[in-house]
C-alpha positions in Angstrom: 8.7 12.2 15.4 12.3 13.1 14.6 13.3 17.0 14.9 13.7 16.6 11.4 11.1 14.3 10.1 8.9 17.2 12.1 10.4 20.4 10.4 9.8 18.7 6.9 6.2 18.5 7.4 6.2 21.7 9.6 7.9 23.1 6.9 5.6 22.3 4.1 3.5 24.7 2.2 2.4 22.5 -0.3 0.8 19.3 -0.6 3.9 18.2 -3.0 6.2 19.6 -0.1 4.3 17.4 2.4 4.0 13.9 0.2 8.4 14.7 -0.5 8.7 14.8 3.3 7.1 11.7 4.2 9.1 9.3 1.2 12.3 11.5 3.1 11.4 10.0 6.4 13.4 6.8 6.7 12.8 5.7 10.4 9.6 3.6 10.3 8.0 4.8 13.5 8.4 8.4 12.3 7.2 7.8 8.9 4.0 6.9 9.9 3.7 9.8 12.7 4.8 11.8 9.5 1.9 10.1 7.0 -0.7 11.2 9.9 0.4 14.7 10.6 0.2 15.4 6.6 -3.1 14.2 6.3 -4.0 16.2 9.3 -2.9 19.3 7.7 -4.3 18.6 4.0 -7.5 17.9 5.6 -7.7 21.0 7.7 -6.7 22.9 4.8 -3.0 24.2 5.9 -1.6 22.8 3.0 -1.8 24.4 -0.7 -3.0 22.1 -3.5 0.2 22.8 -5.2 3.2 20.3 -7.1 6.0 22.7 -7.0 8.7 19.6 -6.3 9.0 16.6 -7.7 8.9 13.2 -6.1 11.7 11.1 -5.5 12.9 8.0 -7.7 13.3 6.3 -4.3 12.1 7.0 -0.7 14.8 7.3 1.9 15.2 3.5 3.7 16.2 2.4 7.4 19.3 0.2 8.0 16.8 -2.5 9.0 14.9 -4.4 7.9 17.5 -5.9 5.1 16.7 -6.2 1.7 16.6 -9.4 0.0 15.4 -11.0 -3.5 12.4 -12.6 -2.9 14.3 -16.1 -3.8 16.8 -15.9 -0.5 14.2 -14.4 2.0 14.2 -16.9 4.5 11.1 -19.5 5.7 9.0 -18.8 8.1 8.7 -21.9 10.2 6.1 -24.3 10.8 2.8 -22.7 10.3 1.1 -21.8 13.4 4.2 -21.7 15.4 4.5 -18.5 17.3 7.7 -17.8 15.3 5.6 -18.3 11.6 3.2 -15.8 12.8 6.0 -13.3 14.2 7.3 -13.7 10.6 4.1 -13.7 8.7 3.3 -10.1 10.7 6.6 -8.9 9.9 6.0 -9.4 6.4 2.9 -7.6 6.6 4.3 -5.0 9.0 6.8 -4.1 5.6 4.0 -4.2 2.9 2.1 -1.1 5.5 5.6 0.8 5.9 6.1 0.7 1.9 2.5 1.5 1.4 2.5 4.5 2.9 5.4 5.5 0.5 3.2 4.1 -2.3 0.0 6.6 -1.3 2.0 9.6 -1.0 4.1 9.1 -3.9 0.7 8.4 -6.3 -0.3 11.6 -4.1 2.4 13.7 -5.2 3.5 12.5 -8.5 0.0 12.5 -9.9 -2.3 14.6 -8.0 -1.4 17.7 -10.6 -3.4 16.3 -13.7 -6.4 15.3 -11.6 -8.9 16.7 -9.2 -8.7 17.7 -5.9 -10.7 14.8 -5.0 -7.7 12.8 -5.8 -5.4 13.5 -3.5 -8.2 13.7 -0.9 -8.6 10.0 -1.2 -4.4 9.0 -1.7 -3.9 10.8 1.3 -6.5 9.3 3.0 -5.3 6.1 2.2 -1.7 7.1 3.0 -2.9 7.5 6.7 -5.0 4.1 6.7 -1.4 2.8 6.1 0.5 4.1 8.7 -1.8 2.9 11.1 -1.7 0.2 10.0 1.8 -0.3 10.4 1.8 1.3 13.7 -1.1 -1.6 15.0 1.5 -4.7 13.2 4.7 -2.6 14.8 3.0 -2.5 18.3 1.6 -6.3 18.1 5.1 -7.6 16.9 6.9 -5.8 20.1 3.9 -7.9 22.5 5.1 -10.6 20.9 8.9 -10.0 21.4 9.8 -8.9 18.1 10.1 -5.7 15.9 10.0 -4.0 12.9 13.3 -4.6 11.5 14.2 -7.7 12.8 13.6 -10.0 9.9 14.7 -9.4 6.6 12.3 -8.2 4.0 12.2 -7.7 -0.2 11.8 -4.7 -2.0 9.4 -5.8 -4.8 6.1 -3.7 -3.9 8.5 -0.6 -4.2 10.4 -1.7 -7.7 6.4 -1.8 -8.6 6.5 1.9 -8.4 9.6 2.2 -10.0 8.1 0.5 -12.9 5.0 3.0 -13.2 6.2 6.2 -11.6 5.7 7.9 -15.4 2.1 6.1 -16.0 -0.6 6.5 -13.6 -3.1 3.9 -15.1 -0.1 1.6 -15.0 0.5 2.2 -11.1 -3.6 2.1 -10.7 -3.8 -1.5 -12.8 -0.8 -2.7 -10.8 -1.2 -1.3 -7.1 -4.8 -1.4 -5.9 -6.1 -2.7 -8.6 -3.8 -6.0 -8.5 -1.3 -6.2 -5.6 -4.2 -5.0 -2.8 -6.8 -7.2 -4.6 -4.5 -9.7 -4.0 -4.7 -8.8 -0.4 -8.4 -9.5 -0.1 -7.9 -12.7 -1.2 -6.0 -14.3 0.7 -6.4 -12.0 4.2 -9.5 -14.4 5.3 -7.9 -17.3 5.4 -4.5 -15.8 6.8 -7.3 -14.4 9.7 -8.1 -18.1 9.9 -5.3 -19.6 10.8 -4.7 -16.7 13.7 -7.9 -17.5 14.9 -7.1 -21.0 15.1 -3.6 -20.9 17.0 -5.0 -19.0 19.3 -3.7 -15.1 18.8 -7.1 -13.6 18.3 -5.1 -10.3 19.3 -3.2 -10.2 15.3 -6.6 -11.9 14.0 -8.4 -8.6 14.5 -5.6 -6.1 13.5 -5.8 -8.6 9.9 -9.5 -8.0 9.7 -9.3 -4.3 10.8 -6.8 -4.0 7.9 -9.2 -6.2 5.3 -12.0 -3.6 5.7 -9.9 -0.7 4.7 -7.9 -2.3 2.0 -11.4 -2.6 0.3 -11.8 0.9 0.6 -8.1 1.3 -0.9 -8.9 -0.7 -4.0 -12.2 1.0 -4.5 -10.5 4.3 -4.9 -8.0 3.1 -7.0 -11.1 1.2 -9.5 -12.4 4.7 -9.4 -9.7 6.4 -10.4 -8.5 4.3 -13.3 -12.0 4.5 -14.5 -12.3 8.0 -14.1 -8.5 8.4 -16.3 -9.8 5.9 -18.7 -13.0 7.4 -19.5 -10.9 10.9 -19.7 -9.0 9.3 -22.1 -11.4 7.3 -24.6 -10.6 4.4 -23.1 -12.7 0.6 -22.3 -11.3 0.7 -18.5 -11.4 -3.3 -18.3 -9.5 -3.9 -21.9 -7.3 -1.3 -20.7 -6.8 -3.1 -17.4 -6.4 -6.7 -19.1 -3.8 -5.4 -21.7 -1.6 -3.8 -19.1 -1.8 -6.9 -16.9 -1.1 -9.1 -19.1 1.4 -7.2 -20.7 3.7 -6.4 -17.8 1.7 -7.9 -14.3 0.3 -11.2 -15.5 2.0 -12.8 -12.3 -0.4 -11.2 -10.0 -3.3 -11.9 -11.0 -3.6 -15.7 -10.0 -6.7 -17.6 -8.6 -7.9 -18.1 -5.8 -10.3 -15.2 -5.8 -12.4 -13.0 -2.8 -15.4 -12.6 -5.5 -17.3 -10.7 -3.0 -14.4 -8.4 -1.4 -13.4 -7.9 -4.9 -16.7 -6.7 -6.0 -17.9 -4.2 -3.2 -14.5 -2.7 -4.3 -16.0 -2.5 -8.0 -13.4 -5.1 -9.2 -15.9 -6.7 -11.0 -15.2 -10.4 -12.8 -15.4 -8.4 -15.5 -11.9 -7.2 -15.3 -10.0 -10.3 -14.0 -12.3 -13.4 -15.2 -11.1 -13.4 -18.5 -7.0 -13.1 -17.5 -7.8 -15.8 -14.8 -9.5 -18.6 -17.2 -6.6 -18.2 -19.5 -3.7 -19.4 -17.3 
């Protein structure tokens, strides 16, 4: 890590200090080294369960990769080709590096209003993250490439931006949508690894699969756990802020069975997915 992406963790009394240093930590490496060392010291209790600063609108970003609409990133080449599959885990590589921005900033912007517990399992997830983008980072330099070398879009962040004052919002959208969207297609993107050959990125995609159902259990329990605090039918709730805002993401086909050891029952999504 950076002198000072290591001084702004070192630094860090609080768990709000802590989460602030990682979103200030541009280079991606160091990020991640960052994301780990925090939940190292939340977990061994060197960090105060304090939110005495407030998180950032937007997380400090490296020159590279650039940013593009989602409409001019470019294609990814014949699929199977080594050069598809470079792209395909440099697309993934970016989803990890914003993620971890995504678990500390729910962390840190939320973690006040809710239980200890909560930050517990955003930090956790925080550090499932940034190894994950540390296993993609180190498979795309084997395979000649890096993290930074394609462009990338910005659309999981602007997702934030969108719910930074509503945490059911960010729960309904994040894990709830965007990762379930994740188990979905992940088995078949492990296929077609497995079948050109590069078992090596099959199992880093099936390492990543089993956590991410972990990540959108936590966030299920969570926006149950707000929803019942607030009088509210958690699945209604769900549907009405999907459909009112997110109805783009929640689009067959689905991983029934991923889905539902995550406790993302049909209950929530069947009815949005047999009206489109």
């Amino acid at each position: 890590m950076s002198e000072a992406g290591r001084s702004g963790v070192i630094a860090a009394r609080s768990i709000a200090e802590a989460c602030r240093a990682v979103l200030f930590t541009a280079d991606p490496r160091e990020k991640a080294m960052a994301a780990r060392a925090v939940a190292r010291a939340w977990h061994s209790g060197r960090l105060a369960h304090v939110f005495d600063v407030a998180m950032p609108d937007r997380p400090l970003r490296p020159e590279k990769p650039e940013l593009l609409p989602p409409n001019r990133m470019p294609k990814r080449g014949r699929a199977g080709s080594e050069r598809a599959r470079i792209a395909m885990l440099h697309a993934l590589a970016h989803i990890e590096y914003v993620a971890i921005d995504l678990a500390f900033d729910c962390a840190g912007r939320f973690g006040a209003a809710l239980p200890r517990d909560f930050v517990d399992d955003w930090i956790g997830v925080g550090a499932d993250e940034a190894m994950h983008f540390a296993l993609l980072d180190r498979r795309l330099r084997a395979m000649g490439s890096f993290y930074g070398a394609h462009p990338a879009h910005d659309g999981l962040w602007e997702t934030a931006e969108k719910t930074r004052d509503d945490l059911t919002a960010r729960l309904a959208l994040v894990p709830m949508a965007l990762e379930a969207r994740g188990l979905d297609v992940t088995p078949a993107t492990v296929a077609r690894f497995e079948a050109a050959g590069d078992s090596a990125s099959a199992r880093i995609l099936t390492r990543i699969y089993a956590d991410e159902i972990r990540h959108v259990a936590a966030g299920t329990k969570w926006f149950e756990s707000w929803c019942e605090m607030a009088g509210h039918i958690p699945t209604e709730t769900w549907q009405a802020l999907i459909a009112q805002h997110f109805l783009g993401v929640v689009k067959p086909p689905f991983n029934d069975s991923a889905r539902h050891a995550a406790g993302l029952t049909l209950d929530y999504y069947g009815t949005l997915a047999a009206a489109r």
